[in-house]
N, C-alpha and C positions, 0 to 999 in steps of 0.2 A: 504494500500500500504506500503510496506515493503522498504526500500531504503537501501542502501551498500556502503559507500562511502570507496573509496581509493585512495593513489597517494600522500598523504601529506610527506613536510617531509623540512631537512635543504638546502638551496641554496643558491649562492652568490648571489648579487645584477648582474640584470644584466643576469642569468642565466632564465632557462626554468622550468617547471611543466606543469606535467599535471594530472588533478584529475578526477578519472571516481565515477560513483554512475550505482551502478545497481538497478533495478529496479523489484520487486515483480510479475509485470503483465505488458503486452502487453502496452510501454509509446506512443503510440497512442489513445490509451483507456483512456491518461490522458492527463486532460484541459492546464495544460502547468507543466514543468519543470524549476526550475532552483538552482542554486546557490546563498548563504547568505554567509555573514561572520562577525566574531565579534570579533573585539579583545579588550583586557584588557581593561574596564573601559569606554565603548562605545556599542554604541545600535547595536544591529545586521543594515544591510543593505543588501540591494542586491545588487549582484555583475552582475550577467546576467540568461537572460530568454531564453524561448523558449515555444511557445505553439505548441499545437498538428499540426497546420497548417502549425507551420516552420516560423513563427514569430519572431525575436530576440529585444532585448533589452540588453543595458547595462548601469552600472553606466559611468558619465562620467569622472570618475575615471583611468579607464581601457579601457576604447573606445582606440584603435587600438593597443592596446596589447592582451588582452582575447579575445577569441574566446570561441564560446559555438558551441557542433556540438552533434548528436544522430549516434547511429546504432541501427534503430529496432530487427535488427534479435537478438540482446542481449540485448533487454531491457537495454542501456545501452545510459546516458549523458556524454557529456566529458567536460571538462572547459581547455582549452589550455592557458597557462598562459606565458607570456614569457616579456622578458625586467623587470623583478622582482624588487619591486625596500623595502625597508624594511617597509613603510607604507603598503605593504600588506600584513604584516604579522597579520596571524588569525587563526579561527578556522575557516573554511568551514563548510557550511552545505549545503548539497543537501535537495531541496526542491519541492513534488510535490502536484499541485493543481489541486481537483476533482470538479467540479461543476456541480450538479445535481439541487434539488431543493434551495439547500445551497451550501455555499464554504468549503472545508474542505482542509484543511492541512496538509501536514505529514514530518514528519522530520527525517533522517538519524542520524547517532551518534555523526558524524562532525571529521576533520583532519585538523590536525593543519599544519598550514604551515607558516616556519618560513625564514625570508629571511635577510642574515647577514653575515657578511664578517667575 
């Protein structure tokens, strides 16, 4: 699975983002979807999920600021970001998971987003 991420970039505090990941193949065909982030001198984390059922999860970090949404018809996640605040600033990575007889993992190039006045 091939991932695409886009959307990153500079914003005030307070301001909105939104970052898409496109996706290589059909992301119902995959066991869930989400978004990481990591920034400088800190372990990546997840920021929010979704599995192929339309399940969601989030850090409670961002609970009711991010939102995470799909459109199949484009292979396409979205991570709706809003009320910005500068601890979010990172690199995103779109992340999707395949579970077959194993888990397997795949990871986009990641977009940095930086949130600062």
């Amino acid at each position: 699975v091939r991932l695409v991420e886009s959307g990153g970039g500079l914003v005030q505090p307070g301001g909105s983002l939104r970052l898409s990941c496109v996706a290589s193949r059909n992301i119902f065909s995959i066991s869930a979807m989400g978004w990481y982030r990591q920034a400088p001198g800190k372990r990546r984390e997840l920021v929010a999920s979704i599995t192929s059922g339309g399940n969601t999860n989030f850090a409670d970090s961002v609970k009711g600021r991010f939102t995470i949404s799909r459109d199949s018809a484009k292979n396409t996640v979205y991570l709706q970001m809003n009320s910005l605040k500068p601890e979010d600033t990172a690199v995103y990575y779109c992340n999707a998971v395949m579970v077959t007889l194993i888990r397997n993992d795949y990871w986009g190039q990641g977009t940095q987003v930086t949130v600062s006045a």
